[in-house]
Residue, then its C-alpha position, 0 to 999 in steps of 0.5 A: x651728240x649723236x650715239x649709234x646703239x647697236x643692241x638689241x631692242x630692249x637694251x636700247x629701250x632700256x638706254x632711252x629710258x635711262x636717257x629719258x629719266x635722266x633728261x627730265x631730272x635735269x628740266x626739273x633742277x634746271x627749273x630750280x635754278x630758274x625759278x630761284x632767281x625770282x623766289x626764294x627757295x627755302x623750305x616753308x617760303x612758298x606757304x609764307x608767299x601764298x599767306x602773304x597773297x592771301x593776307x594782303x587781299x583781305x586787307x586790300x578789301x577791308x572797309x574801313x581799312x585794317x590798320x585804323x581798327x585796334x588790334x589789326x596786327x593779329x589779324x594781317x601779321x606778314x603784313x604788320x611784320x614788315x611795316x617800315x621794312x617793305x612799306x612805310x605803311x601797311x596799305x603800302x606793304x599789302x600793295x606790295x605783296x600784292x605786286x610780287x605775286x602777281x609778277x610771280x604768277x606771269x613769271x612762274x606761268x612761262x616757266x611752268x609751260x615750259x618745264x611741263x612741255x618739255x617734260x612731255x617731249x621727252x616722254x614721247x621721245x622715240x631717240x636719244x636724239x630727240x630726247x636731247x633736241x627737247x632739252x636744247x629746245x628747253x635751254x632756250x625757251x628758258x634762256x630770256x629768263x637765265x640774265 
């Protein structure tokens, strides 16, 4: 959509500043949406999501393997929480973590591009117009992402 200012200069600027805060509120809680469909969002998750990375990549590189030495549980407790829930054992569960960040990572990356160079766009905005093509121009960069 097209708006013709007819003001002066500083109340057009202040309208394309408004414009512009306005456009980068909603990447940022478009992106929310986005990214809830892959993780979480609740407070404290992404902490537990990293300790469960970090977790599961000191088990998997644990000689012997963790789970055969007593008392393994203290040390890797996400992983010995969800034995039997997430994996039958907890070689298993730690593989799993290890899977979903690594997913998370190739997903959160593409979004992430997305979200910073649009964001960015809409800083060197000159128009209300071109403010609006960059948030087109997000909506289907993300679209692939929104099924």
């Amino acid at each position: 959509m097209t708006r013709i200012l007819s003001r002066s200069d500083v109340s057009k600027a202040r309208e394309l500043n408004v414009c512009k805060a306005k456009a980068k509120d909603a990447v940022n809680k478009r992106m929310d949406q986005i990214r809830s469909r892959f993780i979480t969002s609740i407070a404290g998750q992404s902490m537990i999501y990293m300790a469960k990375e970090a977790e599961a990549l000191a088990y998997v590189a644990a000689t012997p393997e963790p789970n055969t030495v007593a008392g393994w549980e203290q040390d890797y407790p996400f992983i010995a929480g969800e034995v039997g829930s997430t994996g039958s054992s907890a070689y298993e569960v730690a593989q799993v973590f290890l899977n979903l960040a690594a997913q998370w990572r190739d997903i959160g990356a593409q979004l992430e591009k997305a979200r910073i160079e649009t964001i960015q766009a809409i800083s060197l905005s000159q128009s209300v117009t071109d403010t609006d093509d960059a948030l087109g121009q997000f909506e289907a960069e993300i679209a692939e992402f929104d099924s």
